[in-house]
Residue, then its C-alpha position, 0 to 999 in steps of 0.5 A: x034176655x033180661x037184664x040182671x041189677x045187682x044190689x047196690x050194696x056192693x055185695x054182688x047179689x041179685x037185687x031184690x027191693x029197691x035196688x037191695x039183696x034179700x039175702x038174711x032178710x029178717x021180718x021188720x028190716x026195711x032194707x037188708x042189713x048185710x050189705x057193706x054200703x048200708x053196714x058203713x052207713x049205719x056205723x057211721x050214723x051210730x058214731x056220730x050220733x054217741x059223739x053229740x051224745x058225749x058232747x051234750x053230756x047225755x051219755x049214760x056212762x056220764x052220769x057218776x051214779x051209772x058209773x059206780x053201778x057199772x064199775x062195781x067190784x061184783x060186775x068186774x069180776x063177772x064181765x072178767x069171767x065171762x070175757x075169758x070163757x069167751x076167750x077161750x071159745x074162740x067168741x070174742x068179736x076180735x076172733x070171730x071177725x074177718x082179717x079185712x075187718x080186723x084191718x079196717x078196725x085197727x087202722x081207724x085205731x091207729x089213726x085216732x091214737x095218732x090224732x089225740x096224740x098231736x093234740x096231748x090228750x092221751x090219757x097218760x099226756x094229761x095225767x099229773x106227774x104224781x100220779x104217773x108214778x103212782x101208775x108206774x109203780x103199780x104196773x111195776x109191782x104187778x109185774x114183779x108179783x108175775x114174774x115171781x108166779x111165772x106168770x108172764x107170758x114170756x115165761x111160759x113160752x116154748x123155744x119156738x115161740x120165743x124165737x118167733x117173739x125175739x125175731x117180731x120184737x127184731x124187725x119192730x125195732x129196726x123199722x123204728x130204729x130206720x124211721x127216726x121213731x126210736x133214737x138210740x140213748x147214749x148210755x156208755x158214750x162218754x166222749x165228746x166230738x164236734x164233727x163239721x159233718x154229723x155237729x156234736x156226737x158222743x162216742x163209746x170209745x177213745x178210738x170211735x172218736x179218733x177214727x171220726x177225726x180222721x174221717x173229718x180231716x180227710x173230707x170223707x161222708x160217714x155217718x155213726x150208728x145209721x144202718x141196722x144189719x141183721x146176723x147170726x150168732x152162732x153162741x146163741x143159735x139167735x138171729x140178733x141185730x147189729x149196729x155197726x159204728x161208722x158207714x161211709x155211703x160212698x164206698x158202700x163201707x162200714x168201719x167197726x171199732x172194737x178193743x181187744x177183749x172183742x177183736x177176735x171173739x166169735x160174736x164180732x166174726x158173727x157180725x162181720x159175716x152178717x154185715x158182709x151178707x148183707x152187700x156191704x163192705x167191713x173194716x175192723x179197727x182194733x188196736x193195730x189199725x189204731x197205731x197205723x192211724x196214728x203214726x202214719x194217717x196217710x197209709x190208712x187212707x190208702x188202704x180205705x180207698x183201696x176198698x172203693 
């Protein structure tokens, strides 16, 4: 029997010429353009070659006459007519091209933004700060003018889509939140401690602060505001996320600390069952458990590790 090659593109079918398929072989091709090998070599020949270009200063749209031309007022307004009829039948090449491929693009995206981003050379990383607020100005009119259109997306959203939009913005924020990319600011944190374990932290509260105290004075680990837990707010019919204040990893622990006016409020009851969900041990420190710590630090400390 005899033996079958397979093109050495990758593509699985039966070779052809030379080792290539035939498959959409148009008069003129030398070789078969829709193999995946041929495809990422003539990419990566492409950007190669419009990357000496940009280097040498040949590329057309380095030439200032080209540019005004180009990016006229009349040719804006006609590619931005004819993008959203494009957009709207579903022809742009980011509908059309496959999730693998959709993929593939945005991580080489993600990588060069990282990239120029080490080196300071995003657009907004060299611009002077005169005309970052000139920038921001602009985008903040433009998205007051929206907002009073009812324009913005957001605006028009179903309650569904508006959900589904809350829970993706959720999930982005706590995963950043758990990689250390956004730190939370310290706005309403008022009181200073120098804690031996965690070094200078700012807190909420008198009571956040005499709680770390203790802590420290009894040689227990904690860390402030480290987890992120999900729960239900029954008020809103939400799924939101809490931060809860003190966690202690070797009890498995978290200590809330909450005034008066929240003590006993739906919306902390919401938190504490999600917290709970979620495996985790909870104590609530209000104004009792305060005077407890206070007057008689020994007994608290009991009940705490009561709870190991």
């Amino acid at each position: 029997m005899k033996e079958i090659i397979l093109c050495k593109g990758g593509c699985g079918n039966k070779a052809a010429y030379k080792g290539w398929c035939d498959i959409k072989w148009k008069k003129g091709n030398r070789v078969c353009v829709t193999c995946p090998e041929l495809e990422e070599k003539r990419i990566k020949a492409i950007s190669a070659f419009r990357i000496k270009e940009a280097r040498l200063g040949l590329n057309p749209m380095q030439n200032p006459k080209i540019c005004i031309k180009n990016h006229s007022k009349a040719r804006n307004i006609k590619a931005s007519q004819t993008l959203k009829k494009l957009g709207k039948l579903r022809l742009l090449p980011q509908q059309t091209e496959s999730r693998e491929l959709r993929e593939r693009r945005l991580m080489r995206i993600r990588r060069v933004l990282r990239r120029l981003a080490k080196e300071g050379r995003l657009n907004h990383q060299m611009e002077s700060k005169a005309k970052k607020m000139i920038r921001h100005q602009k985008i903040a009119e433009t998205l007051e003018r929206l907002a009073r259109e009812r324009k913005l997306p957001i605006q028009n959203f179903s309650r569904e889509e508006r959900i589904k939009f809350s829970k993706k913005i959720s999930r982005t924020l706590k995963r950043k939140i758990r990689n250390g990319e956004i730190k939370l600011n310290d706005w309403g944190k008022r009181y200073r401690y120098g804690s031996l374990q965690n070094g200078e932290l700012r807190f909420r509260s008198k009571w956040e602060r005499e709680v770390a105290k203790f802590l420290d004075k009894n040689d227990v680990n904690w860390k402030y505001e480290a987890l992120v837990i999900p729960y239900y707010d029954k008020e809103s019919k939400l799924f939101r996320n809490t931060i809860p204040d003190f966690y202690i990893p070797d009890m498995n622990l978290f200590i809330e600390v909450k005034g008066n006016g929240e003590f006993k409020s739906q919306n902390t009851q919401d938190k504490l069952k999600g917290i709970k969900q979620q495996g985790y041990k909870i104590m609530l420190f209000g104004k009792k458990q305060i005077n407890v710590l206070r007057k008689n630090p020994i007994k608290m400390f009991s009940e705490i590790e009561d709870l190991r």
